[in-house]
C-alpha positions, 0 to 999 in steps of 0.5 A, spaced: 247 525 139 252 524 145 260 525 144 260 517 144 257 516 137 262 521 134 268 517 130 274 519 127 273 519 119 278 515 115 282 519 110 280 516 105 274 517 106 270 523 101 264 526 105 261 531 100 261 538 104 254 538 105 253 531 109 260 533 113 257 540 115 251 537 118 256 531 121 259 537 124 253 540 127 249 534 128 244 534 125 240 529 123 242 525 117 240 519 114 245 514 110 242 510 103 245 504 099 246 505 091 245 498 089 238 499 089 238 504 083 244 501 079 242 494 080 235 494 082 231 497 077 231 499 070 233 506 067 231 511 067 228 509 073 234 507 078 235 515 077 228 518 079 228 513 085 235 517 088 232 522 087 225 521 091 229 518 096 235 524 097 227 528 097 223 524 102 229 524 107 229 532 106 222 532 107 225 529 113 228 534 116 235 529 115 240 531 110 241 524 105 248 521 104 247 516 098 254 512 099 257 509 092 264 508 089 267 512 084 273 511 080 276 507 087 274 514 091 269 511 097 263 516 097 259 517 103 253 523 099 254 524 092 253 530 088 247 531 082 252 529 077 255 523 081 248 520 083 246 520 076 253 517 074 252 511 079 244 510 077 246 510 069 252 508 067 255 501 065 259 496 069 258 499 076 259 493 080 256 491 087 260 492 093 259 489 099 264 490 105 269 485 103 270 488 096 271 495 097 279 494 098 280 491 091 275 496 088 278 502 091 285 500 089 283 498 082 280 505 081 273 501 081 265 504 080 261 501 084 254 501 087 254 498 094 249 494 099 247 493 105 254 491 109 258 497 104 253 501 106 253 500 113 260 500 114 262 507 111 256 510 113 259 508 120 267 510 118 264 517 117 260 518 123 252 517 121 248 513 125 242 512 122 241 508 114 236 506 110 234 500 105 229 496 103 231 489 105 236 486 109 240 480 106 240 473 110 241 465 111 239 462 104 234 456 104 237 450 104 243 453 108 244 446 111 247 444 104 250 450 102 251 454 107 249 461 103 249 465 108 250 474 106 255 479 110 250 483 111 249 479 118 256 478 120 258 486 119 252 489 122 254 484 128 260 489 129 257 496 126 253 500 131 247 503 126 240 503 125 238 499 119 231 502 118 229 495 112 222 491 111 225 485 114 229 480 109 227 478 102 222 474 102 226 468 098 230 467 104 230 463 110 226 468 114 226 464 122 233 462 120 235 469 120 231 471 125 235 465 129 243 468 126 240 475 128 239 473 135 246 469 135 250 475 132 246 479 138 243 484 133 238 488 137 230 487 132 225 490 134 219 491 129 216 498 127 209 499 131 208 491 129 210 484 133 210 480 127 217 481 122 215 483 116 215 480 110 219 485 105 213 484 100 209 482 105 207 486 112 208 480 115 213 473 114 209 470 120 215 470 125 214 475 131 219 479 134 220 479 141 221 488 141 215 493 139 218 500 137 212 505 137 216 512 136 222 515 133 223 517 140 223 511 142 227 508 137 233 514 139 232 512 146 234 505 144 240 507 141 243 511 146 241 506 151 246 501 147 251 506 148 250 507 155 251 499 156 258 501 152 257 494 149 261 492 143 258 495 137 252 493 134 247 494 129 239 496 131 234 493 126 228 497 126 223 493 122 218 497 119 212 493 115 210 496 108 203 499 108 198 493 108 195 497 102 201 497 097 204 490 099 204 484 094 198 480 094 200 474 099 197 469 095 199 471 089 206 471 092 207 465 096 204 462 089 211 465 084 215 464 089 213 457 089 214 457 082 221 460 082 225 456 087 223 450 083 225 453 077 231 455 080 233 448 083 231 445 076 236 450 072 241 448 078 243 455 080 247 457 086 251 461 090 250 469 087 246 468 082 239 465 086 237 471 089 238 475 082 235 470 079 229 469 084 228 477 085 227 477 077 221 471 077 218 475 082 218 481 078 217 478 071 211 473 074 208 478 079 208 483 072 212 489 076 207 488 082 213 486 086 217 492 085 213 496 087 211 493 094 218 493 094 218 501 092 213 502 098 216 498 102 223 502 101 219 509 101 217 508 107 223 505 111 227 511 109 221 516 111 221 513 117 229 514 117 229 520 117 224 521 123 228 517 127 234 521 125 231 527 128 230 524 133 237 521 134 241 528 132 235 533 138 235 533 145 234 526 149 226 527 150 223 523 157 221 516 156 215 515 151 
């Protein structure tokens, strides 16, 4: 891990003891949004879902940093009481980037999604991040102009998103377009097709293939090397053809979905939850479990990646 990657941790920033020891020590560690068991699934099982995947980064050999927010402290690494805490309790908000000063000033609890994540993953030091989906341009974006945060913030944050492409209910070649404008490097994981989130494909290619974690880690130091301002790599990993969802099947409910959203004239933040929750009901729970192997995956391959990050630079592979 060169010296270039090392940041001074902001002061309000409460890193648990052990995920600031391997920091320290460099050692692979590899960072986990919450909003995915606070707000993605029902209980009990946003709870057992944390900690299969705090175990499936330590099978890794990578220490997990699941970042929340609790009572206005912004936490990178939670402790088994606060894990449980953000996966069951009431009223936890979602917190993307721009909501984490009012949350912390207003003592606030909250899970936080892709750009909260990444940004106070980055603030203390780790470089590597693993989620299930990216956010993106919103169909219909000529009209409304829906476009999520997670793009812009990841074009000034320099870590690896390990994801499984972007929610299939977005704009998907329009967010392979913003992705290239903002300069966010992508490349797909062992696949040239970018996949699909359910899907192991969206049908939209990438212009780079990844095929080891070496390979991964020998890009991120290249992006240091260039001394580039800071942003993201996009590592876009594709569910396992087994444990995706049927594409006809999926392609059919999300037809079904958008013009029941149209017809029921939902907007702005409420599409997507609106949307995600008809591909769960009309799906009778296969989408979430695409949606789950999708993520088991993303955060498998994380912490090799992390691995690899943290060891000796290997030759070219």
């Amino acid at each position: 891990m060169p010296d270039s990657a090392r940041a001074a941790v902001p002061a309000g920033l409460h890193i648990t003891e052990e995920v600031g020891e391997a920091l320290r020590r460099r050692l692979p560690v590899v960072a986990l949004e919450s909003t995915i068991i606070s707000h993605g699934l029902p209980r009990p099982q946003g709870l057992q879902v944390a900690r299969e995947l705090e175990a499936l980064v330590r099978e890794g050999g990578a220490v997990p940093a699941t970042v929340a927010v609790l009572d206005g402290v912004a936490h990178v690494g939670l402790d088994a009481a606060r894990l449980e805490r953000i996966a069951t309790q009431d009223g936890i908000r979602k917190l993307g980037f721009r909501d984490l000063p009012p949350a912390l000033a207003l003592g606030a609890d909250g899970a936080t999604t892709v750009s909260g994540t990444a940004f106070l993953a980055a603030a203390a030091g780790i470089r590597v991040f693993a989620t299930g989906g990216l956010g993106g341009v919103h169909r219909g974006w000529t009209k409304v102009q829906d476009e999520s945060a997670d793009l812009d913030l990841l074009s000034r944050t320099r870590i690896t998103v390990v994801c499984a492409g972007v929610k299939s209910i977005l704009d998907v070649p329009a967010t392979l377009q913003r992705l290239e404008t903002l300069n966010i490097s992508v490349a797909g994981y062992r696949t040239a097709e970018f996949p699909g989130f359910y899907l192991r494909s969206s049908g939209e290619r990438v212009d780079w293939t990844l095929t080891t974690p070496q390979q991964v880690a020998a890009a991120m130091r290249a992006q240091d090397a260039l001394g580039a301002p800071p942003a993201a790599l996009v590592v876009a990993n594709p569910v396992p053809e087994e444990q995706q969802l049927d594409p006809a099947l999926h392609d059919r409910v999300l037809a079904d979905a958008l013009a029941a959203a149209e017809r029921d004239r939902i907007s702005g933040q409420a599409v997507t939850p609106y949307l995600l929750a008809g591909l769960v009901r009309d799906t009778e729970g296969a989408s979430l479990e695409a949606n789950l192997a999708a993520v088991r995956g993303n955060v498998r391959l994380a912490a090799e990646i992390a691995v690899a990050w943290s060891g000796p630079v290997a030759a070219p592979v």
